[in-house]
C-alpha positions in Angstrom: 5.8 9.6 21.5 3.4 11.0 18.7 6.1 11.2 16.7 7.4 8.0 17.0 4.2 5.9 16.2 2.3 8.2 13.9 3.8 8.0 10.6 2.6 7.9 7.1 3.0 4.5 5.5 2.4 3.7 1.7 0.7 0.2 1.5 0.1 -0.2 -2.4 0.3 -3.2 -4.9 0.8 -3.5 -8.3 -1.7 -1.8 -10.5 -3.3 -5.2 -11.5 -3.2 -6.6 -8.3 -6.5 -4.9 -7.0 -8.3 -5.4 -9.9 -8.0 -9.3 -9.2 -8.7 -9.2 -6.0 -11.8 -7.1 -6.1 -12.8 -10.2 -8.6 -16.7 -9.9 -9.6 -17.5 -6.5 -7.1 -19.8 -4.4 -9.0 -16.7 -1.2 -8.4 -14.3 -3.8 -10.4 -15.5 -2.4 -13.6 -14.4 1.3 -12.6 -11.2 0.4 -11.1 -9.2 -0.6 -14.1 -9.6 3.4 -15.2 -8.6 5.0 -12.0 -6.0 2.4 -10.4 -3.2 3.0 -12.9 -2.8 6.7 -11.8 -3.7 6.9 -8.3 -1.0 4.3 -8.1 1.8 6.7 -10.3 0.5 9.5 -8.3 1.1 7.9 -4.8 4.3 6.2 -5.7 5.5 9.9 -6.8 4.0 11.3 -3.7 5.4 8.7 -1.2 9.1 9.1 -2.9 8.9 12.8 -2.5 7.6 12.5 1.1 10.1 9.7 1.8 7.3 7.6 3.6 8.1 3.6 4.3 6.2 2.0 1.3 4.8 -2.2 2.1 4.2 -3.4 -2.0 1.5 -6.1 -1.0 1.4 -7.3 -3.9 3.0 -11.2 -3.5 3.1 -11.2 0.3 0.0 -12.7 3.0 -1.4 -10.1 4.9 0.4 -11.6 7.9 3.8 -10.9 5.9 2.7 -6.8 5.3 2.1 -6.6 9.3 4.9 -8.1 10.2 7.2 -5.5 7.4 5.1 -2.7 8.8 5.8 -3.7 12.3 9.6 -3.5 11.6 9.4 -0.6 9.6 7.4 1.3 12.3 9.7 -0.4 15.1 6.8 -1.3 17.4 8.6 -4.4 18.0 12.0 -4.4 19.6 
């Protein structure tokens, strides 16, 4: 049951995508510097590893639950 409920699941956007929506946040001047390779890194990663990716990026939140609900088959 672990198994089948416990898996690791790459939720990302595009690289400029959290920098908008941070907005004015005092962390959105650091971001712009680290986003761009944490974001090749776990693309690289999460191809290698084969995990489900969700790209947030143009989608409500209630649009990446309902994908990660049918990737993760928690609904029948």
């Amino acid at each position: 049951m672990v198994t089948r409920y416990c898996r690791n699941v790459l939720v990302t956007a595009s690289p400029r995508e959290p920098v908008r929506r941070k907005g004015s946040e005092p962390t959105a001047k650091t971001i712009p510097k680290t986003i761009p390779k944490q974001w090749v890194i776990y693309r690289a990663l999460s191809r290698e590893l084969g995990l489900v990716t969700i790209d947030t990026t143009h989608e409500a939140p209630s649009e990446s639950l309902a994908k990660l609900i049918n990737e993760l088959r928690l609904v029948n």
